[in-house]
Structures are given as C-alpha cells and as structure tokens.
C-alpha positions in Angstrom: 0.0 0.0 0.0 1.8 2.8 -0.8 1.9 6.0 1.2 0.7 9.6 0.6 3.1 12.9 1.3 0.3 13.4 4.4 0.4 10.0 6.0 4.4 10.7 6.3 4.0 13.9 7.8 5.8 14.0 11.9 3.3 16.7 12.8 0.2 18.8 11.9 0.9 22.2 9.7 0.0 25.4 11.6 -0.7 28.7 9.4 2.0 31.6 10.1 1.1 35.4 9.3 3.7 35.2 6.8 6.7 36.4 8.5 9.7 37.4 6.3 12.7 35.2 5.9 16.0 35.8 4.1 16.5 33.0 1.7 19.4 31.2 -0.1 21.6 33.6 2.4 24.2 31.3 0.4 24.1 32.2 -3.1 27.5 33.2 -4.3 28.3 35.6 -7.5 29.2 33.8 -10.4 32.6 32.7 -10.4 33.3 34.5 -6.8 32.7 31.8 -4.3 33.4 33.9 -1.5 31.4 36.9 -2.7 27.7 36.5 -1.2 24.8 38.0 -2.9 22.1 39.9 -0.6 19.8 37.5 0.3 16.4 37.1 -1.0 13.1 37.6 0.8 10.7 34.8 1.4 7.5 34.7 3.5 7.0 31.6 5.8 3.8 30.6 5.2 3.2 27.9 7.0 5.2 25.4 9.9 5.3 21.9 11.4 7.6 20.2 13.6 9.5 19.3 10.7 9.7 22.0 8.4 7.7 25.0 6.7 6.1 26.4 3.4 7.7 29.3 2.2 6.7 31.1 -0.3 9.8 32.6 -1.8 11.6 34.2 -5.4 11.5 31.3 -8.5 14.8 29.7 -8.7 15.6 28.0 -11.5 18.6 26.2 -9.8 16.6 24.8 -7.0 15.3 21.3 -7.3 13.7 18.8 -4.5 17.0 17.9 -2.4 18.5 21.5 -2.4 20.3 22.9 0.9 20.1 26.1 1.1 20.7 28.6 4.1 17.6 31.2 5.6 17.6 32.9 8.4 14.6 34.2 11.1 14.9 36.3 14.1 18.6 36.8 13.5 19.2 32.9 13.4 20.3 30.8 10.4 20.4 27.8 9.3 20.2 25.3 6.9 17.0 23.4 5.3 16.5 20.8 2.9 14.0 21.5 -0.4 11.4 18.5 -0.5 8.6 20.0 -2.9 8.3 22.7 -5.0 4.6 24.1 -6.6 4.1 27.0 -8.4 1.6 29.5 -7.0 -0.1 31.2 -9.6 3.0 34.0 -10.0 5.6 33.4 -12.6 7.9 34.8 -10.2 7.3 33.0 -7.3 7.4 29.4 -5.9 6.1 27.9 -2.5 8.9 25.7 -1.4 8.2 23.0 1.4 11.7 22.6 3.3 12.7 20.2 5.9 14.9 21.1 9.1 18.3 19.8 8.4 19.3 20.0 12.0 16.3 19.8 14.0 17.9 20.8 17.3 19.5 24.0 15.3 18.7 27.6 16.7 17.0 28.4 14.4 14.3 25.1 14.4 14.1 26.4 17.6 13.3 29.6 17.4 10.7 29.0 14.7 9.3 26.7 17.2 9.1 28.9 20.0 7.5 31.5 17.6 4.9 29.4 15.8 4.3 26.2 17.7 4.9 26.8 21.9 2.2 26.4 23.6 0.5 29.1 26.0 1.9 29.0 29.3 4.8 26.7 28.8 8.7 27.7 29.0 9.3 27.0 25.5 13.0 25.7 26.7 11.0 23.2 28.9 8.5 22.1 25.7 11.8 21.2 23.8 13.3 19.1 26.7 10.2 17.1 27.3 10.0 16.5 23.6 13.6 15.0 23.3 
C-alpha cells in the first residue's frame, strides 16, 4: 500500500502570518565563491515540527534535495528542499523545506515563535519532547 506525502508527515501544519525570511543567504556571485549575494526575501507561510512552506523568489537552480541557508529572528540555518509548486506568480514558488538540523537555533526559534504552547517555557517544551 503505498503511502501519501500526508500519512508521512511527523506533525500537523500550523498557518503563520507570513513572517519574512531571508533565503538562499548562500548564493555566491558567479565565479566568486566567497562573494555573497544579498539575500532574497521569502514569507513563511506555513510550519510543522519538521519543516515550513515558504513562499519565496522562482529559482531555476533549485530542485527537490536542495540545501540552502535562511535565516529568522537573527538565526540561520540550513534546510532541505522536499517540494516545489508554483503558486499562480511566474515569479514566485512555495517551497516546502525540511529542518536539516532539528535541534538547530533556528528550528528552535521558529518553534518557540509558531508552535509553543500558551503558558509553557518553550526551553521546557523542547526538553520534554527529546
């Protein structure tokens, strides 16, 4: 029997107002692999324990399996491109990513800002979780 995308998610999605990220924070220039270009802006869109939608510039070098670096509330890290849908703009894609370190900063602090639950330390909700 095989499996859908939904029977493997870890958790349940949770809407976000669309905060701003900055994505692929590591693009290089051409040719200069030390020179970074400014990052892009994406909007998260939605989160789960595992990962996000974010809704973010087309890139035509991205594919399912992609790294690439954002950051959130002054954290970065890295995630992990699992889908990519268009979204009705030519310019824009909605990218579902996967944590690539789930006990990162930044997992965390996109947990404690879209999943904690009222009245709990987040800190404490991550220990009783591991």
């Amino acid at each position: 029997m095989a499996s859908s995308a939904i029977e493997r998610r870890l958790g349940r999605r949770f809407k976000a107002p669309r905060n701003r990220i900055a994505w692929r924070l590591d693009r290089s220039v051409r040719g200069v692999p030390w020179l970074r270009r400014r990052a892009e802006v994406g909007l998260l869109v939605d989160v789960s324990v595992s990962g996000a939608g974010v809704l973010a510039p087309d890139c035509m070098d991205l594919q399912p399996g992609s790294r690439v670096t954002i950051g959130f509330e002054g954290t970065t890290g890295q995630v992990i491109v699992r889908r990519i849908s268009s979204c009705g703009d030519e310019s824009q894609n909605l990218y579902g990513i996967e944590f690539a370190e789930p006990g990162s900063p930044l997992t965390s602090v996109v947990y404690d800002t879209f999943l904690a639950e009222p009245g709990v330390e987040p800190s404490a909700q991550h220990d009783s979780k591991s």
